[in-house]
BAMARFI-840831 format. One record per residue (C-alpha): residue in three letters; x, y, z; residue number from 0. Coordinates in Angstrom, 2 decimals. Layout:
BEGIN
<rec r="ALA" xx="X" yy="Y" zz="Z" k="NUM"/>
...
// end
This chain:
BEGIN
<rec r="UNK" xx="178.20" yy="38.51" zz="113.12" k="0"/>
<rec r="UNK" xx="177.63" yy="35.93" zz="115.88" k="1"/>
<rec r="UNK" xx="179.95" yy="33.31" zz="116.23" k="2"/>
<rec r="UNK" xx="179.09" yy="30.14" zz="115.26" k="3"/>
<rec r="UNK" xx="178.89" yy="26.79" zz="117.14" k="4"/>
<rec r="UNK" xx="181.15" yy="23.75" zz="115.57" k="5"/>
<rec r="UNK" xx="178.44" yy="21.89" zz="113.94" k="6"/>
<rec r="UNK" xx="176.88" yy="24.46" zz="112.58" k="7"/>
<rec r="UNK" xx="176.78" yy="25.38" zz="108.68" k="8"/>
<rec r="UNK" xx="179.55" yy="28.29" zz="107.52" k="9"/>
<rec r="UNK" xx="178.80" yy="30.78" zz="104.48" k="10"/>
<rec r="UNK" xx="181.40" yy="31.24" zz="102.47" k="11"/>
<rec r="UNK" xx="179.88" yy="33.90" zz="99.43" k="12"/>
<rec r="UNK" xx="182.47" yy="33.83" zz="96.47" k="13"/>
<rec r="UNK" xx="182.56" yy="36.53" zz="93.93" k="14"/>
<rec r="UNK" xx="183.28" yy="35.43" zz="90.81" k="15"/>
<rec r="UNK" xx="184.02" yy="37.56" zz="87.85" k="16"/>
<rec r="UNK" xx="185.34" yy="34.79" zz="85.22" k="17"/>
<rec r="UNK" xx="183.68" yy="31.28" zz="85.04" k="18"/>
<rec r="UNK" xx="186.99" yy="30.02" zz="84.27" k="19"/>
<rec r="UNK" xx="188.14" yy="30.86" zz="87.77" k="20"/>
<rec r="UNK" xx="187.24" yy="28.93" zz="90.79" k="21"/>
<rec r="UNK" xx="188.49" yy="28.45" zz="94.25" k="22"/>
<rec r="UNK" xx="190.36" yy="25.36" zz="93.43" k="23"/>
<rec r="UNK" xx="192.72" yy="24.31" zz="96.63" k="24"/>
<rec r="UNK" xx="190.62" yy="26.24" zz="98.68" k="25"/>
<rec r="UNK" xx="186.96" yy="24.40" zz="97.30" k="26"/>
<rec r="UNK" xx="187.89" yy="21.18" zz="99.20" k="27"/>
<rec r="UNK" xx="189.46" yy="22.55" zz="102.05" k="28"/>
<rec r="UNK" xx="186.68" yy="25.10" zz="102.96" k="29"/>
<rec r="UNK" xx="184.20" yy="22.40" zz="102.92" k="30"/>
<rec r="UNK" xx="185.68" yy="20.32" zz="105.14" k="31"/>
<rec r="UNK" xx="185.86" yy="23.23" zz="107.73" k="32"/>
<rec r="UNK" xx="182.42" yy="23.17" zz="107.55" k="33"/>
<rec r="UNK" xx="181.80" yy="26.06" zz="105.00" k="34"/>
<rec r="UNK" xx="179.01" yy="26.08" zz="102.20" k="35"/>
<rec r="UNK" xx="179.46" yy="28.32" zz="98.92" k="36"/>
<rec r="UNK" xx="177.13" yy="31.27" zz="97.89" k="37"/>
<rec r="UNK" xx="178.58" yy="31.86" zz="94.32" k="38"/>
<rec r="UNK" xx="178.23" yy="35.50" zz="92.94" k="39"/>
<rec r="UNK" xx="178.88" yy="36.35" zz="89.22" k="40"/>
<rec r="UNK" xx="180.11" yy="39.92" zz="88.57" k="41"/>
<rec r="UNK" xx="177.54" yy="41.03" zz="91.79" k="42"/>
<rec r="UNK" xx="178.03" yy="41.96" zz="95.29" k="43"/>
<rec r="UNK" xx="175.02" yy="41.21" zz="97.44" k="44"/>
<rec r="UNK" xx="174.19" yy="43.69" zz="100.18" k="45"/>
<rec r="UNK" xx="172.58" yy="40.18" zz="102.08" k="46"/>
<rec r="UNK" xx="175.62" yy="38.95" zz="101.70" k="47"/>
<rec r="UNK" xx="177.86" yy="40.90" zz="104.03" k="48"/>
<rec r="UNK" xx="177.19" yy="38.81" zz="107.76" k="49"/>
<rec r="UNK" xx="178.49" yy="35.84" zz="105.75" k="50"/>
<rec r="UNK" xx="181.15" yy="34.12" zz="107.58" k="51"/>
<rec r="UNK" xx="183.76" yy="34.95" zz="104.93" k="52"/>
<rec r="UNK" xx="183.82" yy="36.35" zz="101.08" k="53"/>
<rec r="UNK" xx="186.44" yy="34.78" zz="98.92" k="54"/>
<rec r="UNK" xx="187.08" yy="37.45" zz="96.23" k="55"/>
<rec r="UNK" xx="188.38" yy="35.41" zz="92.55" k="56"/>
<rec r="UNK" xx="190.44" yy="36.77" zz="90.14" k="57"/>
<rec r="UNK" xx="189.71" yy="37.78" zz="87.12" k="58"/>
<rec r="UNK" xx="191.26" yy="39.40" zz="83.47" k="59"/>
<rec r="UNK" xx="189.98" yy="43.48" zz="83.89" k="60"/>
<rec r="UNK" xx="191.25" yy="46.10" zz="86.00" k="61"/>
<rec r="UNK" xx="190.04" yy="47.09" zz="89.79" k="62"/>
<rec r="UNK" xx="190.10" yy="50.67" zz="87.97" k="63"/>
<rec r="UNK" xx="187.91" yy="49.44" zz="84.69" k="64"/>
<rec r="UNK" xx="184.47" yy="50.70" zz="86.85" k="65"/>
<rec r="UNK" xx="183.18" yy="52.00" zz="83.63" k="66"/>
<rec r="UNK" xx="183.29" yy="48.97" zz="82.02" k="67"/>
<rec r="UNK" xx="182.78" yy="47.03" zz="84.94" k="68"/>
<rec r="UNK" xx="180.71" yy="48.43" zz="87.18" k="69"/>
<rec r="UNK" xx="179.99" yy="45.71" zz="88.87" k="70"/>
<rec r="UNK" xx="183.97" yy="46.23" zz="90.76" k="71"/>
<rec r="UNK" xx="182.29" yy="49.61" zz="92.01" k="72"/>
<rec r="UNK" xx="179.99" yy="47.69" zz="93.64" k="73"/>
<rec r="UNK" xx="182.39" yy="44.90" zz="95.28" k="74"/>
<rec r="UNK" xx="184.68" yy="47.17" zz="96.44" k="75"/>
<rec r="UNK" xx="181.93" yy="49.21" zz="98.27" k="76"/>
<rec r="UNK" xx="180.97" yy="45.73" zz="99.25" k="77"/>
<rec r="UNK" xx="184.35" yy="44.91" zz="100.75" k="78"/>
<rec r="UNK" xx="184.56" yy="48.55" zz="102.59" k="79"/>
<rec r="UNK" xx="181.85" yy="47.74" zz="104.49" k="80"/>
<rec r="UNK" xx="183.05" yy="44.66" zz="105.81" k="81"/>
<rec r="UNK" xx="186.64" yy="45.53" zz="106.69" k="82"/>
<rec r="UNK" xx="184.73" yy="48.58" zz="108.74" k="83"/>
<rec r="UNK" xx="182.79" yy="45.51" zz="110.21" k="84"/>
<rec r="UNK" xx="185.73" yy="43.61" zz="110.83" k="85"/>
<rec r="UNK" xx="184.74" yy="40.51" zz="108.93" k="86"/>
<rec r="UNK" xx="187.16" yy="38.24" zz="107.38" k="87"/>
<rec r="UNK" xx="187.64" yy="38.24" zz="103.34" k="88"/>
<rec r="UNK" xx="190.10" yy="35.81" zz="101.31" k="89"/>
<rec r="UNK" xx="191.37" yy="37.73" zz="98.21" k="90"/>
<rec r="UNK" xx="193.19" yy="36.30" zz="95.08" k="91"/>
<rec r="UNK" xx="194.85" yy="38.09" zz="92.83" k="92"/>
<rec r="UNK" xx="192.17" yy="40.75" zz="91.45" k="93"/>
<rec r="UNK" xx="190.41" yy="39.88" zz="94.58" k="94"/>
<rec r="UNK" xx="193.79" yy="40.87" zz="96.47" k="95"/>
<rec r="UNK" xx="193.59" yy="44.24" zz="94.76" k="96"/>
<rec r="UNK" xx="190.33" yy="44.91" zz="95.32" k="97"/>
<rec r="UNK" xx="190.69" yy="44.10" zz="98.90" k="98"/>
<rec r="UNK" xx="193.85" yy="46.39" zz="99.05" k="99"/>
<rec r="UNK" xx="192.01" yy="49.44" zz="97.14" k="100"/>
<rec r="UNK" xx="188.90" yy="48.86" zz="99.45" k="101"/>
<rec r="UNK" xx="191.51" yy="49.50" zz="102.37" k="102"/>
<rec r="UNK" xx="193.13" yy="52.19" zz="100.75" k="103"/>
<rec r="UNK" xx="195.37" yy="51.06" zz="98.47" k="104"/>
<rec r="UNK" xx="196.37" yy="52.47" zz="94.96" k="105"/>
<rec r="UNK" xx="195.82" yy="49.79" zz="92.40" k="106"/>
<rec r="UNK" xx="197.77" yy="50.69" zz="89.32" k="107"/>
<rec r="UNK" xx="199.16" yy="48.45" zz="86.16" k="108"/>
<rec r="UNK" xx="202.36" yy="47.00" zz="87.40" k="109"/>
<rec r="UNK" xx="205.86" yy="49.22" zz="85.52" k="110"/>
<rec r="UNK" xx="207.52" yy="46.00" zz="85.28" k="111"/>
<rec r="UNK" xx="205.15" yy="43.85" zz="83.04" k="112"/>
<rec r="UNK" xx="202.67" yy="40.80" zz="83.62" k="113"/>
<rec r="UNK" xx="203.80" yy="38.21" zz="85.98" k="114"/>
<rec r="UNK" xx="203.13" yy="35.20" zz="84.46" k="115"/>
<rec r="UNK" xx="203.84" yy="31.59" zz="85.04" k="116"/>
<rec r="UNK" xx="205.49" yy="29.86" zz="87.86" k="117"/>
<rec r="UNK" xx="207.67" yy="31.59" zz="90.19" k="118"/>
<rec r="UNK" xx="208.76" yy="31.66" zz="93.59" k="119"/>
<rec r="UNK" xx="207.70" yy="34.60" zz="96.25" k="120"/>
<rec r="UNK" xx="209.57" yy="36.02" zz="99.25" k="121"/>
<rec r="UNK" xx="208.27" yy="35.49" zz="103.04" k="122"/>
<rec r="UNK" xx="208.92" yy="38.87" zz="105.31" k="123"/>
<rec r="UNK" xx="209.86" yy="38.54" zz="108.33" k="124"/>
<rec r="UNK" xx="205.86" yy="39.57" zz="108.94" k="125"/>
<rec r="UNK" xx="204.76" yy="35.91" zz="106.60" k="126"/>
<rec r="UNK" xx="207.66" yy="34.12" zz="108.75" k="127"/>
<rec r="UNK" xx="205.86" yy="34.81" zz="111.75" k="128"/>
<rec r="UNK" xx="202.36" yy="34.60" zz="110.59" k="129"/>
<rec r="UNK" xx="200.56" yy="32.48" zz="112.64" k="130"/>
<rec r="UNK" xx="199.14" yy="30.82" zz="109.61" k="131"/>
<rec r="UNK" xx="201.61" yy="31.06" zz="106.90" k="132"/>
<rec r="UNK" xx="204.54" yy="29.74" zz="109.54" k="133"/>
<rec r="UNK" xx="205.50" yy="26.67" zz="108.47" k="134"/>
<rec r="UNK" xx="205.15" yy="27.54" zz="104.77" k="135"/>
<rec r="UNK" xx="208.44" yy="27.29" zz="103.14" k="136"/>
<rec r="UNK" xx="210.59" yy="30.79" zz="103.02" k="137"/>
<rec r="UNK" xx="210.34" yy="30.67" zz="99.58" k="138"/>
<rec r="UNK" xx="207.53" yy="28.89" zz="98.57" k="139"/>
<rec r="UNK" xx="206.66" yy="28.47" zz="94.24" k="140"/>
<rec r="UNK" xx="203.17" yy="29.28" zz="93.15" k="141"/>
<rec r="UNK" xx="201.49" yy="30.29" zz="90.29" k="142"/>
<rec r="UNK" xx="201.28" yy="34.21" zz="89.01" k="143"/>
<rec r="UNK" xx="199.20" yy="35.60" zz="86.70" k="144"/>
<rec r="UNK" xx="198.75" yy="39.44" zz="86.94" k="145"/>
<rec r="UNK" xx="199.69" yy="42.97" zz="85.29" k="146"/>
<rec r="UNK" xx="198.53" yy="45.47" zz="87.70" k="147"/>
<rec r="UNK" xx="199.44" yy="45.62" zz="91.47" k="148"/>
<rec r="UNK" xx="198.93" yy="47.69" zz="94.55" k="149"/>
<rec r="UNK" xx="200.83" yy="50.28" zz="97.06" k="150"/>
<rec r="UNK" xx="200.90" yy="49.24" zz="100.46" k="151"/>
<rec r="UNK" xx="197.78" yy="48.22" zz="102.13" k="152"/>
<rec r="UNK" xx="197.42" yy="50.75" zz="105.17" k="153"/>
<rec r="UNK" xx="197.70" yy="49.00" zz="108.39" k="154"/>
<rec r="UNK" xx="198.17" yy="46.21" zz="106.92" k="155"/>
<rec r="UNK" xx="201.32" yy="43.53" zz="106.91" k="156"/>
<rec r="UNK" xx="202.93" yy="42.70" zz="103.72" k="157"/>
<rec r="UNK" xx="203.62" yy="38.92" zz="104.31" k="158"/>
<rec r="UNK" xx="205.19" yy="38.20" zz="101.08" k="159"/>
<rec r="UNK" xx="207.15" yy="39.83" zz="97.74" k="160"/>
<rec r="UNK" xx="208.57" yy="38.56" zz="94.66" k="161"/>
<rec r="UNK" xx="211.84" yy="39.69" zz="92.85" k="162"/>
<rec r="UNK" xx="209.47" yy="41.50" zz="90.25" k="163"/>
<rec r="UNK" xx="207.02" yy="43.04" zz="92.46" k="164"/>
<rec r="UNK" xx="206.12" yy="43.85" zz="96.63" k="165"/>
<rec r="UNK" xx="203.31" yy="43.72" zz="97.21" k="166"/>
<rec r="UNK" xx="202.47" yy="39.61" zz="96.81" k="167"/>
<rec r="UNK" xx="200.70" yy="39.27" zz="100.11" k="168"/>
<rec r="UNK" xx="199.01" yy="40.85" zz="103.23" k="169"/>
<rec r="UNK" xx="196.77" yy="40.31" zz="106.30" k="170"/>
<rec r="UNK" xx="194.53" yy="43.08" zz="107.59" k="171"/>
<rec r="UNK" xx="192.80" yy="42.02" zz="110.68" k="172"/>
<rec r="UNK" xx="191.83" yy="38.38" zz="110.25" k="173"/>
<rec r="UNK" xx="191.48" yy="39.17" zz="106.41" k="174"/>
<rec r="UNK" xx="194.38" yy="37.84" zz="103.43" k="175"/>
<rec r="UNK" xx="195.22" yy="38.60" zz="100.02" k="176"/>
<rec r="UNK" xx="197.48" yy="37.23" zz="97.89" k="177"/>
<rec r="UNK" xx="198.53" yy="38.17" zz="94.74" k="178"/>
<rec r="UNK" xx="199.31" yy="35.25" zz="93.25" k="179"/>
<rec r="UNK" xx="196.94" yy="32.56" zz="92.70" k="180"/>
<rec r="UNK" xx="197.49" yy="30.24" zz="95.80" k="181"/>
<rec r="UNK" xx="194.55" yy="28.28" zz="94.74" k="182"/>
<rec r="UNK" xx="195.93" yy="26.98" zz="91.29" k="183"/>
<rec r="UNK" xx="197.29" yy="23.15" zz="90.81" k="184"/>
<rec r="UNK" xx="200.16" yy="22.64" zz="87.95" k="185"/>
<rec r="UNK" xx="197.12" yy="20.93" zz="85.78" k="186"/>
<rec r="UNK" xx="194.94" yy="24.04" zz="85.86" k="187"/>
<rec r="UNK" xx="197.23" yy="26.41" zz="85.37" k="188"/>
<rec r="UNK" xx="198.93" yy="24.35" zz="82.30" k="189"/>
<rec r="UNK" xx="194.94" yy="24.60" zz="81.38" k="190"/>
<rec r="UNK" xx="195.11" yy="28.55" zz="81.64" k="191"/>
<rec r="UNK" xx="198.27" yy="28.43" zz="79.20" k="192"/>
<rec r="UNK" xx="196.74" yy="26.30" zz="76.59" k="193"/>
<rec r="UNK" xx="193.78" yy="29.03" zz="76.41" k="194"/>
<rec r="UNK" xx="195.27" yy="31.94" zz="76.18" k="195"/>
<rec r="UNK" xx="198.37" yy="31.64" zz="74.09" k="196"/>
<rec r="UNK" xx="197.12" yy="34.38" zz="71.72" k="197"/>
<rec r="UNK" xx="197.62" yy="36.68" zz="75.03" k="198"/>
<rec r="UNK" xx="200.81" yy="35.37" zz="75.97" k="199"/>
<rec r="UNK" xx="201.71" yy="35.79" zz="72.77" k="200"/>
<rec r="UNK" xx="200.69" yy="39.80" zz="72.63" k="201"/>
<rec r="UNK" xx="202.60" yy="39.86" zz="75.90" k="202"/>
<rec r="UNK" xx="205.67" yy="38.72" zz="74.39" k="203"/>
<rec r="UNK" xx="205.44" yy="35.54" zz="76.65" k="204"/>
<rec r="UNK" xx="205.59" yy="31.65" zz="75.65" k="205"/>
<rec r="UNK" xx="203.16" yy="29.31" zz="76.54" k="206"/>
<rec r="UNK" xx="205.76" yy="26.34" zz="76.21" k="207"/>
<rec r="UNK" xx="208.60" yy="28.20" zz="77.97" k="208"/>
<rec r="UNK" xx="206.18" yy="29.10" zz="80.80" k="209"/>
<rec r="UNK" xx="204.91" yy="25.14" zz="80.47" k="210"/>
<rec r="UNK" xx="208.48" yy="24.25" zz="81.49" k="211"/>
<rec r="UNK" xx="208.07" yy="25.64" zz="84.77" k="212"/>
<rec r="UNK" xx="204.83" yy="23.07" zz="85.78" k="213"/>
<rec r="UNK" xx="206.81" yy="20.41" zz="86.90" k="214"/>
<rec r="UNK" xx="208.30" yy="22.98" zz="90.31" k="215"/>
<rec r="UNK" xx="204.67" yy="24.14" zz="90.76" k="216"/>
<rec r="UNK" xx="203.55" yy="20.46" zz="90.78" k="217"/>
<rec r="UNK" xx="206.53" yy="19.41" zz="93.31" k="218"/>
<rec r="UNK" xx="205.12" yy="22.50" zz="95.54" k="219"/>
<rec r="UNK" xx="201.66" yy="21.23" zz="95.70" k="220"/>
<rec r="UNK" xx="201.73" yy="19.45" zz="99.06" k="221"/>
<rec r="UNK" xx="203.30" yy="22.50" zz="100.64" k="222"/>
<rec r="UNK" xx="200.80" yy="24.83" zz="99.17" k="223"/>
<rec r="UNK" xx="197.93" yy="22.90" zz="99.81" k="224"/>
<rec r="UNK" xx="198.50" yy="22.26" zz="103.66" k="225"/>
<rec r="UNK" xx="199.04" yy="26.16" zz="103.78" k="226"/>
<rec r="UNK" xx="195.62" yy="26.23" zz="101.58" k="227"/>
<rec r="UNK" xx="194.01" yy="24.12" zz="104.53" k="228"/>
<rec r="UNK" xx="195.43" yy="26.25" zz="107.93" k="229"/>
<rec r="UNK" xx="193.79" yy="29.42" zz="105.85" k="230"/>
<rec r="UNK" xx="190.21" yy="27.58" zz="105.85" k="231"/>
<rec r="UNK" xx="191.04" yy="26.61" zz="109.34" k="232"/>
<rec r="UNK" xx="191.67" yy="29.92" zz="110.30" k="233"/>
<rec r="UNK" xx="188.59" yy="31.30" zz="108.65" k="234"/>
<rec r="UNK" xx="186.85" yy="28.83" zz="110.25" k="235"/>
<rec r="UNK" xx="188.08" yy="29.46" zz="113.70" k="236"/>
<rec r="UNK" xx="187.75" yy="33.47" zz="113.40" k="237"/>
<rec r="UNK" xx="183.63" yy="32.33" zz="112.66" k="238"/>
<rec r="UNK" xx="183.21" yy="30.59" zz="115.54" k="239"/>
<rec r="UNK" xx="185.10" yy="32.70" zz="117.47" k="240"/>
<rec r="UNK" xx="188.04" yy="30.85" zz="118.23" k="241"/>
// end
């Protein structure tokens, strides 16, 4: 991949596997790095993989569920070729998993439940000196919403962990996952909770218990968003070759 000159147009190809997932946070502040979406539904696109970055969504299956989904056979295939390339990816959540099992990584369903709601993460000593998550707050609150989760990425740095599980966020090369959903606002995540209370429910979780936790997410936008905007930065500056 060349690198690109400031005025000039950045792909950003996101794979999408549930139409009720979007890049949120990071729509607005991709664009105004200069980036323009390619938006794949359940398909990696061979075309695709000189784009200046992938942004890998989240999504309700398993990076395991290949039979049912083969289309995660194909993305993570997708996403081995470009970490052997050495091109940047943004991963969320499933997209964080299937980064970490295209690097190596075991991706198994997590021993101590689903991780649901809002809840505060852990910075390692690796996030505190991350040249792009420095400056975030040590313990910053976002939004979880996973069961399964992944060994340690190999060569990677683990940049974040929660009290219930690790692995919560990594760089590898110039590429980030996060297991958590960095991109959600308080409103669309209350909007996730109103939908699925019949799964909450099965998970012996409640939607107006977790709803009590919205106002701490909402008080941790700001924070979370200017992080949101030194990632697109950063992507932006890896492109053209900063």
């Amino acid at each position: 991949m060349k690198p690109q000159s400031a005025g000039t147009s950045l792909r950003a190809v996101v794979l999408q596997h549930e139409s009720t997932e979007g890049l949120g946070l990071f729509e607005p502040a991709l664009a105004a790095c200069g980036f323009t979406f390619v938006r794949r539904f359940r398909q990696a696109v061979h075309a695709d993989l000189d784009a200046e970055l992938v942004v890998i969504l989240g999504g309700p299956m398993s990076v395991t569920d290949t039979a049912a989904h083969p289309f995660l056979a194909d993305e993570q295939a997708f996403l081995l070729e470009r970490l052997a390339l050495g091109l940047p990816c943004l991963g969320l959540c499933l997209g964080a998993q299937l980064l970490a099992s295209a690097a190596g990584a075991e991706v198994s369903r997590g021993k101590n439940g689903a991780e649901v709601g809002v809840g505060s993460v852990r910075l390692t000593k690796a996030g505190l000196e991350d040249p792009v998550l420095a400056g975030w707050s040590p313990k910053p609150v976002v939004a979880h919403w996973h069961e399964d989760t992944f060994s340690p990425v190999p060569d990677a740095a683990l940049l974040a962990s929660s009290d219930r599980y690790t692995q919560q966020a990594f760089r590898l090369g110039a590429s980030y996952g996060f297991q958590f959903h960095l991109e959600l606002t308080a409103a669309q995540l209350e909007r996730w909770l109103d939908a699925e209370g019949a799964w909450l429910a099965g998970h012996g979780k409640d939607a107006a218990q977790l709803k009590a936790g919205l106002g701490k997410l909402r008080a941790a936008e700001a924070d979370n968003q200017a992080l949101v905007e030194r990632l697109a930065h950063h992507f932006a500056k890896v492109a053209r070759g900063g």
